[in-house]
C-alpha positions as MATLAB code, in Angstrom:
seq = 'XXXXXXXXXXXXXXXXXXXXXXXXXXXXXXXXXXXXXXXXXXXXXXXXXXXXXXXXXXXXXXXXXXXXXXXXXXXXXXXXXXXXXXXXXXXXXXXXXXXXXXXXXXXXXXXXXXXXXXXXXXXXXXXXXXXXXXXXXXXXXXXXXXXXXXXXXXXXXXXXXXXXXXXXXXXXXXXXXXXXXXXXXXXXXXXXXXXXXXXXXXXXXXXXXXXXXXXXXXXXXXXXXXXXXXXXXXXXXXXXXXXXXXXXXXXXXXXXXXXXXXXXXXXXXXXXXXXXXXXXXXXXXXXXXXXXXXXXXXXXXXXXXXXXXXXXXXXXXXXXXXXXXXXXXXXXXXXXXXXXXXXXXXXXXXXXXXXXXXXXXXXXXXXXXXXXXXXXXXXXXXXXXXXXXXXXXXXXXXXXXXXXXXXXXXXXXXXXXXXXXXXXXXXXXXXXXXXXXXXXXXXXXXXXXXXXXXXXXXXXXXXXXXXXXXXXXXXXXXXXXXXXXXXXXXXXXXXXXXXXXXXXXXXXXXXXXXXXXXXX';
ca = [
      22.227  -67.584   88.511;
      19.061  -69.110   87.274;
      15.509  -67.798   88.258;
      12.632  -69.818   89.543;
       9.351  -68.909   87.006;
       5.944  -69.373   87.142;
       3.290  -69.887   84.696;
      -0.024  -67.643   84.777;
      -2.990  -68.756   82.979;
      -5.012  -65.703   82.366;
      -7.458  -64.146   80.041;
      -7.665  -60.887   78.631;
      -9.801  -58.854   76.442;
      -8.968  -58.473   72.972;
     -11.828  -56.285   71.806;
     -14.994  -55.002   72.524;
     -17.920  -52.781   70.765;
     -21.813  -52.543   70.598;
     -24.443  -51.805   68.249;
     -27.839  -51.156   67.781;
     -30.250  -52.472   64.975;
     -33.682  -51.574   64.073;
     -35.836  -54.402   63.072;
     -39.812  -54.391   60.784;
     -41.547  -56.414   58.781;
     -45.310  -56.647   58.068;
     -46.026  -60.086   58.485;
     -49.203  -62.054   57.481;
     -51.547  -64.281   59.542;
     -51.263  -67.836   58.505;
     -53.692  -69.006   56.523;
     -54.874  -71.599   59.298;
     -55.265  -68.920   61.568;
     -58.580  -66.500   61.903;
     -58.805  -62.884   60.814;
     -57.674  -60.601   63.994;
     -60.408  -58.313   65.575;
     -57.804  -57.368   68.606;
     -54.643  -57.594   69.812;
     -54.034  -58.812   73.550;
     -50.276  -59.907   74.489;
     -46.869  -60.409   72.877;
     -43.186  -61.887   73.508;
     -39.836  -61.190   71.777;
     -36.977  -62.555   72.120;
     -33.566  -63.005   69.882;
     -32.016  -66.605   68.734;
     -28.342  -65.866   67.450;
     -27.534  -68.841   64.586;
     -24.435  -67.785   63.622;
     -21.414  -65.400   65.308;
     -17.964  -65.283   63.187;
     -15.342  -62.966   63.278;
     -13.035  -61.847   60.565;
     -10.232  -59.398   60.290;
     -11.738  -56.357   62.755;
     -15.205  -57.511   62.071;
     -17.945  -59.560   63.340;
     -20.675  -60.892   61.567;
     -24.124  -61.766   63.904;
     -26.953  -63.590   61.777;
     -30.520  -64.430   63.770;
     -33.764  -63.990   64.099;
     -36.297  -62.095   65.968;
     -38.868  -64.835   67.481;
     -42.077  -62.841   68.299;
     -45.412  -63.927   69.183;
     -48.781  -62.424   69.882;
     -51.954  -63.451   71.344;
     -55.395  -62.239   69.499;
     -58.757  -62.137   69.430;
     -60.766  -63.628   66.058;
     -63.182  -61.897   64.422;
     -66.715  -63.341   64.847;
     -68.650  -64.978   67.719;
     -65.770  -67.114   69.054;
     -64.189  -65.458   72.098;
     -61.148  -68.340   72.389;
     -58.206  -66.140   71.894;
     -55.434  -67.327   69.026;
     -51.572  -67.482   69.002;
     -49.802  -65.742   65.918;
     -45.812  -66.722   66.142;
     -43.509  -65.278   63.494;
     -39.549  -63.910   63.041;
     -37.426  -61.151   61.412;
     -34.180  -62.402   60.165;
     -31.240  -60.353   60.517;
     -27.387  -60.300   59.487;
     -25.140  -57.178   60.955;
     -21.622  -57.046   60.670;
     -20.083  -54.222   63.163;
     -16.381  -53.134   63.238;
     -14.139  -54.583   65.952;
     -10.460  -53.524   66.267;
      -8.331  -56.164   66.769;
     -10.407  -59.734   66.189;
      -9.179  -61.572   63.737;
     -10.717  -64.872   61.828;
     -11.479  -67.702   64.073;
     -11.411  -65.312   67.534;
     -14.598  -66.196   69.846;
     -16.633  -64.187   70.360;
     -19.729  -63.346   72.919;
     -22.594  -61.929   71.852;
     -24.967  -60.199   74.545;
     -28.724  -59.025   73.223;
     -31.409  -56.668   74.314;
     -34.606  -56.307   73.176;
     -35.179  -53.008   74.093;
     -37.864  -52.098   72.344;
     -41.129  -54.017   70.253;
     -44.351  -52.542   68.774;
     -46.365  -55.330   67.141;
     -49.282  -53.893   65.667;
     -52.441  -54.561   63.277;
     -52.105  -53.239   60.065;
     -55.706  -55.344   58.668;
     -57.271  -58.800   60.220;
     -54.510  -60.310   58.038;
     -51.573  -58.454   58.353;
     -49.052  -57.589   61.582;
     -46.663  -54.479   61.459;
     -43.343  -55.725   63.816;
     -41.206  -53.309   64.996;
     -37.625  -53.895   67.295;
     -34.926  -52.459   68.867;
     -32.308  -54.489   69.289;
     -28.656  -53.408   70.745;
     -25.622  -56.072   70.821;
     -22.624  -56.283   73.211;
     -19.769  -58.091   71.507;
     -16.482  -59.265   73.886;
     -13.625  -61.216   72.281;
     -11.584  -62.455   74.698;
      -7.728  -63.998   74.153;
      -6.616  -66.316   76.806;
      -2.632  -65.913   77.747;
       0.176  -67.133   79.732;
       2.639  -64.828   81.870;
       5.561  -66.119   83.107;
       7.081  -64.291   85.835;
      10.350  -64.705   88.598;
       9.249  -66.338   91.685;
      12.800  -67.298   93.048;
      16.491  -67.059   92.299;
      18.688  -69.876   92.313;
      22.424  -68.792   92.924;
      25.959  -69.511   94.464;
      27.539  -66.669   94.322;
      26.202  -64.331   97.375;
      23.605  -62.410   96.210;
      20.773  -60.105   97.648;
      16.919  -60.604   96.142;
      13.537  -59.448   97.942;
       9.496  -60.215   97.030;
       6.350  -59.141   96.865;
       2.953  -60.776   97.099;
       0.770  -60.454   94.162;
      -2.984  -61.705   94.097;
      -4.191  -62.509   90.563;
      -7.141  -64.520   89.076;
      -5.830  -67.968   86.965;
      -8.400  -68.733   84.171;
      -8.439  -72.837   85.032;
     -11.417  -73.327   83.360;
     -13.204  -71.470   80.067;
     -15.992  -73.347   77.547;
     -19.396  -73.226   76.709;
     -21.915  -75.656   77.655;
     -25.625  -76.527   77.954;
     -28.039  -77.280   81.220;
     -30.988  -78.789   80.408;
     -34.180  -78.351   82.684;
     -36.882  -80.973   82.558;
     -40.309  -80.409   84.441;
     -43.380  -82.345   84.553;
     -46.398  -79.860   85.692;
     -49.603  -81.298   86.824;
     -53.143  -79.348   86.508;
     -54.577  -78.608   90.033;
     -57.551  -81.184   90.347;
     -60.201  -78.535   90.011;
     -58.495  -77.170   86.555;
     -60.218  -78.883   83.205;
     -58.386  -81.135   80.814;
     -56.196  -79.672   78.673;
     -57.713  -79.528   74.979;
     -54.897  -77.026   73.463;
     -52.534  -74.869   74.404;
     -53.636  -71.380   73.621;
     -50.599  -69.345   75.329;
     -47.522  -69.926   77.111;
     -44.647  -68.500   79.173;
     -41.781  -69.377   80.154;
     -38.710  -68.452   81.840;
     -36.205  -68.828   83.992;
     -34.801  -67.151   87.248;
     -32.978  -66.592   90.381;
     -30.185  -69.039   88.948;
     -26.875  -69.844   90.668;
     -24.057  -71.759   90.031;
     -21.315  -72.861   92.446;
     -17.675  -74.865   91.745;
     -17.073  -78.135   93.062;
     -14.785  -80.665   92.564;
     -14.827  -81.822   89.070;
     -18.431  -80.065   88.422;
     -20.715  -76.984   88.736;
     -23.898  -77.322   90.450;
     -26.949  -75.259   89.081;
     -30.394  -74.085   90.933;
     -32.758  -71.620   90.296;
     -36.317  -71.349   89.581;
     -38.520  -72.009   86.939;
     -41.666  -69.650   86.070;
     -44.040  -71.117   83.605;
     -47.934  -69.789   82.669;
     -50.326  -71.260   80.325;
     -53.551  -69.864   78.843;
     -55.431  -73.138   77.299;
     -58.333  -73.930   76.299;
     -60.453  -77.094   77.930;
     -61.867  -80.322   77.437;
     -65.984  -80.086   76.741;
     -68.673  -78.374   75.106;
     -68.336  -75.231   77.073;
     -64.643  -75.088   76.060;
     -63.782  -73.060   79.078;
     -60.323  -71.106   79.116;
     -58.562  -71.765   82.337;
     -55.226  -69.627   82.797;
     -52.420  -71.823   84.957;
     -48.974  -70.254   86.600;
     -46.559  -71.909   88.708;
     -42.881  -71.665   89.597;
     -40.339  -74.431   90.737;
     -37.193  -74.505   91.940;
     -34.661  -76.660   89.545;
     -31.216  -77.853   90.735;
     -28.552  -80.024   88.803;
     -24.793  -80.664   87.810;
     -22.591  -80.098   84.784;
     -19.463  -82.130   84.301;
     -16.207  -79.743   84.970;
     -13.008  -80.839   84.469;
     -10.344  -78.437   86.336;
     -13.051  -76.795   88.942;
     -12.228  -77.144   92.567;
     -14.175  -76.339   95.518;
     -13.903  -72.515   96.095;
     -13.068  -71.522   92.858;
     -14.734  -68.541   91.386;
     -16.856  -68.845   88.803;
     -18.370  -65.952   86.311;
     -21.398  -68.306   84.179;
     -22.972  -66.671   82.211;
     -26.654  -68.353   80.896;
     -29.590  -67.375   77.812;
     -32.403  -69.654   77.033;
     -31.720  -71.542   73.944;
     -34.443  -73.855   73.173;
     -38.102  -74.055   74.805;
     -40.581  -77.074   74.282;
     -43.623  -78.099   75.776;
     -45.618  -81.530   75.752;
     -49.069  -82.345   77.247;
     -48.922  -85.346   78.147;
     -51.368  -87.827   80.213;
     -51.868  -88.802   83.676;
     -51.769  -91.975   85.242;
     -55.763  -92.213   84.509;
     -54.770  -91.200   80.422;
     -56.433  -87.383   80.762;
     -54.702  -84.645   79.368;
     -53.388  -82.696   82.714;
     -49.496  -82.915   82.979;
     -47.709  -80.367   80.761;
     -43.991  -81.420   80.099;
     -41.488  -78.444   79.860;
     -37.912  -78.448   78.650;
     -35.838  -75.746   78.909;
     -32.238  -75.903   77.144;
     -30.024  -73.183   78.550;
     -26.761  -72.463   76.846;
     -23.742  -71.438   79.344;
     -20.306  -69.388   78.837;
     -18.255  -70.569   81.792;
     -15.269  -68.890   83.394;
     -13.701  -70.374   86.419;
     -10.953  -68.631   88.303;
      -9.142  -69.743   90.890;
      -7.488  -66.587   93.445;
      -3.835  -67.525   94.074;
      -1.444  -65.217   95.816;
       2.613  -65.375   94.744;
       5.421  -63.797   96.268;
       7.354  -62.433   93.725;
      10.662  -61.301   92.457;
      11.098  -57.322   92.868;
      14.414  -56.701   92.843;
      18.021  -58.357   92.830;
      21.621  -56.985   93.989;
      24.985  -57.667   94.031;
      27.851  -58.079   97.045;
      30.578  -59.532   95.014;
      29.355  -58.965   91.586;
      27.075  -56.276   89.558;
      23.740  -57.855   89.177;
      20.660  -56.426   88.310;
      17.146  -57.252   87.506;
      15.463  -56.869   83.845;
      11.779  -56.195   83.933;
       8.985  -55.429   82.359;
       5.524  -54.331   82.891;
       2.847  -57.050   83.144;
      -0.991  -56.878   82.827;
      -2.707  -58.881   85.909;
      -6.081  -59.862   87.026;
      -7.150  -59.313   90.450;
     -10.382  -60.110   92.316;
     -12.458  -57.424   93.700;
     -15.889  -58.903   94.459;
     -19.558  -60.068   93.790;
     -21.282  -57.092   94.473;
     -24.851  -57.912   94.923;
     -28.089  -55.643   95.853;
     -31.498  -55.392   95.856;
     -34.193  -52.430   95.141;
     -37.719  -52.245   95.468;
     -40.332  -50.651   93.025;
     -43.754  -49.469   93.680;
     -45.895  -47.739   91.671;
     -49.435  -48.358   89.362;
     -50.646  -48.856   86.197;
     -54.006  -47.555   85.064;
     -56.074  -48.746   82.106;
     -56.015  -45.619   79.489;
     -58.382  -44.844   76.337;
     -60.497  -48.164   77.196;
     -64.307  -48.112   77.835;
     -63.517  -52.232   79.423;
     -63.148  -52.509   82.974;
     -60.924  -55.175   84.712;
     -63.094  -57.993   85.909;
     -59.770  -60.837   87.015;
     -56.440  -60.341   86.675;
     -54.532  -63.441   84.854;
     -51.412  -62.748   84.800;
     -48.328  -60.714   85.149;
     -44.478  -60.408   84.140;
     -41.679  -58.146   83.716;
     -38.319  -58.057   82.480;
     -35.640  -55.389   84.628;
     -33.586  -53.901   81.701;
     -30.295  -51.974   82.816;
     -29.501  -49.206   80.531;
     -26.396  -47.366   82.436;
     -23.760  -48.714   84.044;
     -20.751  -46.593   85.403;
     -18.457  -46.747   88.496;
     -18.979  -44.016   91.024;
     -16.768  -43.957   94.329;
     -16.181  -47.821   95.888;
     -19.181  -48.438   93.274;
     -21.405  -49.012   90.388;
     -24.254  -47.180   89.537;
     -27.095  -49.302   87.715;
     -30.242  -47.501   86.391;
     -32.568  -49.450   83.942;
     -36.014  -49.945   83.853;
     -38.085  -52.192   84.676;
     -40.944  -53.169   81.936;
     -44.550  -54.914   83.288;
     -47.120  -56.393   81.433;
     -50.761  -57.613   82.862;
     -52.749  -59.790   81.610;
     -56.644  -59.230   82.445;
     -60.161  -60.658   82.046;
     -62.514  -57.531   80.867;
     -65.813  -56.873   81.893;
     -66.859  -56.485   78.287;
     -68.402  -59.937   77.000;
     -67.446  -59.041   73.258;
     -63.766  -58.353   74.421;
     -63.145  -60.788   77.016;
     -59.519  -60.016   77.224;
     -57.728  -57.164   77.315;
     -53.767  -55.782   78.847;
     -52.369  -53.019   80.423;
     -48.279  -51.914   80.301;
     -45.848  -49.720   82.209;
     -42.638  -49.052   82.070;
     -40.625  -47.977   85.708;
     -37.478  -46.839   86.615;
     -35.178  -47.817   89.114;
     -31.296  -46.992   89.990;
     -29.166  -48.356   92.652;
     -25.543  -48.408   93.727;
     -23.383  -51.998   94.465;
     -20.711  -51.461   96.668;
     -17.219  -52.614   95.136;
     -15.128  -51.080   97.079;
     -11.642  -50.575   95.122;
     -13.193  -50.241   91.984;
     -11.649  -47.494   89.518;
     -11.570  -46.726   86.033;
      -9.239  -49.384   85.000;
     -11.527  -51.976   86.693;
     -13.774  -54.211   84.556;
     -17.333  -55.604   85.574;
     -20.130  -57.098   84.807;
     -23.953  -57.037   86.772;
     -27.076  -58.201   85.637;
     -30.759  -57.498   86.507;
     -32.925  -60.033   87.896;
     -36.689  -60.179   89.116;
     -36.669  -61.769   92.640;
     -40.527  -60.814   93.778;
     -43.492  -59.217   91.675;
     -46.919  -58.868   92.827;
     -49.638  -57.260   90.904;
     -52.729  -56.242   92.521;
     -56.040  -54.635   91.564;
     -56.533  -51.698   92.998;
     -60.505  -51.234   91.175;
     -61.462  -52.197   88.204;
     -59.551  -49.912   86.185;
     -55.854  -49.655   88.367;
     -53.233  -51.942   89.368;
     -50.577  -52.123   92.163;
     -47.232  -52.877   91.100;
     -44.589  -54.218   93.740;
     -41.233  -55.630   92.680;
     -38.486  -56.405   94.313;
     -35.420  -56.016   91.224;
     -32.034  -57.933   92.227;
     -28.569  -57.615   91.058;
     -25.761  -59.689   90.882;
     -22.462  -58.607   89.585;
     -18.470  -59.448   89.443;
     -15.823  -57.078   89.414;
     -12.127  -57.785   88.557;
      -9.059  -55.319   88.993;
      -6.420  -54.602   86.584;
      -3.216  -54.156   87.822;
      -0.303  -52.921   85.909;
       3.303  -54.894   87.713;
       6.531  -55.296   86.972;
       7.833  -58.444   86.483;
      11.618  -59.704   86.791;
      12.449  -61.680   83.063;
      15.969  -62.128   83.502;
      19.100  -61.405   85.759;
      22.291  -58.909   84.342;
      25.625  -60.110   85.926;
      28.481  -58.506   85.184;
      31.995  -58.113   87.157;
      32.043  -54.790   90.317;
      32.952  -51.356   88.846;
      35.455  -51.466   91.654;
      36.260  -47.462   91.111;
      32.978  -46.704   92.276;
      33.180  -49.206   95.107;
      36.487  -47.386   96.348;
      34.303  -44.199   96.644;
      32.425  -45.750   98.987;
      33.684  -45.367  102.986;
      34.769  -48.205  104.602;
      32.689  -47.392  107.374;
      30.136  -45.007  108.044;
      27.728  -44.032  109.837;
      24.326  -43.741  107.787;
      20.629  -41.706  108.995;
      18.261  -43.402  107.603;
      15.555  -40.683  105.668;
      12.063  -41.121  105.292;
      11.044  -44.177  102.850;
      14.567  -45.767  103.588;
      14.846  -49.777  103.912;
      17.133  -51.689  104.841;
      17.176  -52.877  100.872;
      17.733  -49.213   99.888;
      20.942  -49.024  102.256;
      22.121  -52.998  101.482;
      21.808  -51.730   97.653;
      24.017  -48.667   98.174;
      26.883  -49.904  100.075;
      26.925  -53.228   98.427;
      26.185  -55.054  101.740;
      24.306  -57.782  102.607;
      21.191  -57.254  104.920;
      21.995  -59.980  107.106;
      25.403  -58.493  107.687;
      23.286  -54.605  109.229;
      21.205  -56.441  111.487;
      23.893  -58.311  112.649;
      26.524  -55.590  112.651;
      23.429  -53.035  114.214;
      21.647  -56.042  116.772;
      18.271  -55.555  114.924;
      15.759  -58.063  114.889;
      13.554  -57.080  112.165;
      14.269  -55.306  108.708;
      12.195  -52.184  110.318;
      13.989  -49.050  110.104;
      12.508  -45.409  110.179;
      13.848  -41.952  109.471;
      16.360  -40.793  111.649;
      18.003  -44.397  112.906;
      21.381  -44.385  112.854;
      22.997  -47.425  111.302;
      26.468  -49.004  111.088;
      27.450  -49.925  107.626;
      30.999  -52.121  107.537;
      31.972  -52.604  103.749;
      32.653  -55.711  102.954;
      34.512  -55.533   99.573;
      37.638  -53.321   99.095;
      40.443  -53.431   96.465;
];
């Protein structure tokens, strides 16, 4: 007897832990920059350089990019940029990564205070937590058929299980030319900018992975001309594209994962040589797993009719699919100007980052609460501090329906912004609407046994002898025809044909007619 095997391409995770670190530094103001009189806005965000792992430990090294927008001291009201970073090296304990294991790294800034110390000096402050996965792809082989001669009895059982067919890391690069609305000045410099990206999706297809999603860019810059006006300029659009994929297939699924590795921006001229078209480039760096769901029918169990044979198995760790749970939830609330004597005169501009910070599985769920962080931009009514910001922080929670999911599970979700409108309400409150989206996958882990070989050895015919020749046998609750085949040592096809049936369903209290077939 020989059995039929199959190959399963799978991953599985080797280790996982988390950290948090707390990051400060006083940092000076370039000498080419003015002294501060006040601060306005700021931006963090983290740029990992280097991820190794050794024996049960990782080492991270980085940097904390920050930058903040100020006012000089003095008579000119033109706000400045101030750009800096922290370094940082952590190492963290991980059970069970070893040298040259890959590793992903997952950030969040959950926390920064930038502050003035003097007009020359900035105190930065950070929290930062990691997520580190190490991952270890494998391959299972397990008993989808027998081959055989001698008569023999074998059943099957479907199994559905996620193959890993494709896993590597990869970049997408997003290139946008943005032209000044006619009655917007020249640009003369670039004062502030933001940019980032959203609402991005990627779907398999034959040999690649198409990309779309939207791009949200603002500028604060300063204009062409005596007057030097400061014109603020916001605009989103959509971005679609293709990465090469060797292995993906047309409904395949796919679990992408994306951070923004590189931002530059260009002005650049028009057709008539002014200073209007800002060029943006945004380098995003992917982690790409694509899975394809394949069902197998296989091996459970093996007997004998003319021979002992049994089936040796062992317990096997598989994936299975449960879903892309997906939601939505809204959040309203308002943000009031506190400790200012300024009034709001314009509102410039707005953004917010939706930060989950729990994540557990409640019943055919997962429960996601996080907040969800907003910072506004305004013009002031106060001449000698034209500019001036307002923050709030808001909570939301929400449950994505998985259902199936247990314990055992594993999942991931992440937090988007899909809508946010900010609104004065007078000069000194805002409305805040948001609509905060969610996107998720979710993959079982099941625990089967799998048949690894086949035991054949000759019939232990004193124990057959036992056995009646014929009998008469009442089925019991949970009986199958298997269980009875099995015990008498006869084939199935030989009861249905012996009792007329024309399926293998039996149920308790059917009488059957069991002929043996093998005697001394």
């Amino acid at each position: 007897m020989e059995l039929v095997r199959k190959n399963i391409h799978m991953d599985r995770i080797k280790g996982q832990a988390a950290t948090q670190i707390t990051l400060e530094d006083d940092v000076n103001i370039s000498d080419s920059k003015p002294d501060v009189s006040k601060l306005i806005y700021d931006r963090g965000s983290v740029c990992l350089d280097e991820v190794k792992a050794t024996e049960d430990h990782v080492t991270v090294k980085g940097k904390l990019n920050f930058a903040v927008m100020y006012l000089p001291e003095g008579d000119n009201m033109i706000p400045c940029c101030m750009e800096g970073c922290i370094p940082f090296e952590e190492q963290i304990y991980m059970d069970g990564v070893q040298s040259g294991d890959s590793v992903k790294v997952k950030w969040d800034l959950e926390d920064m205070t930038i502050g003035l110390i003097n007009s020359r000096k900035l105190s930065v402050q950070a929290l930062v937590s990691f997520k580190f996965l190490s991952e270890a792809m494998c391959d299972e082989e397990t008993a989808v058929d027998l081959y055989h001669e001698e008569p023999v009895e074998y059943r099957k059982k479907p199994l559905e299980i996620m193959q890993m067919t494709v896993k590597k890391r990869d970049i997408f690069r997003i290139k946008e030319e943005l032209e000044l609305p006619q009655n917007y000045p020249n640009i003369f410099q670039i004062i502030w900018q933001g940019i980032d990206v959203d609402n991005v999706e990627f779907r398999a297809g034959e040999g690649k992975l198409s990309v779309q999603g939207d791009l949200h860019a603002f500028f604060l810059y300063e204009g062409e001309g005596e007057e030097n006006p400061v014109r603020a300029f916001a605009t989103t659009v959509p971005f679609n594209g293709m990465i090469e994929c060797s292995g993906c297939e047309e409904g395949m699924i796919g679990d992408v994962e994306y951070s923004i590795g590189h931002i530059e921006v260009e002005i650049r001229p028009d057709f008539d040589g002014e200073q209007r078209i800002l060029g943006v480039e945004v380098v995003l760096d992917l982690d790409i797993d694509i899975y394809e769901e394949t069902r197998l029918d296989i091996l459970s169990g093996i007997y004998g009719v003319v021979k002992e044979v049994e089936a040796v198995t062992r317990p096997a760790q598989f994936k299975g699919f449960l879903g892309r749970p997906a939601g939505k939830v809204k959040v309203s609330d308002r943000m009031k100007l506190q400790g200012s004597d300024t009034h709001m005169l314009q509102l410039l501009h707005s953004d917010a980052q939706a930060r989950i910070e729990n994540k557990e599985i409640v019943e055919n769920g997962i429960q996601v609460k996080g907040v969800l962080n907003v910072q506004t931009l305004y013009l002031s009514s106060d001449s000698k501090i034209p500019y001036g910001f307002v923050k709030g922080v808001f909570p939301f929670s929400h449950v994505l329906e998985v259902p199936g999911i247990n314990e055992n599970s594993s999942y991931k979700v992440n937090a988007g912004i899909e809508q946010l409108s900010v609104a004065m309400v007078d000069s000194d409150e805002v409305d805040i609407k948001a609509v905060v989206s969610f996107k998720g996958i979710a993959f079982d882990q099941k625990t089967e046994d799998i048949v690894t070989d086949v035991a054949v050895s000759e019939l232990n015919m004193d124990k057959l002898n036992e056995l009646p020749s014929i009998v008469i046998y009442v089925a019991k609750e949970g009986d199958s025809l298997w269980d009875v085949g099995k015990r008498y040592y006869v084939p199935i096809s030989q009861i249905k044909e012996t009792n007329e049936m024309a399926t293998d369903d039996i149920k308790a209290g059917d009488k059957l007619l069991i002929v043996k077939g093998i005697s001394k």
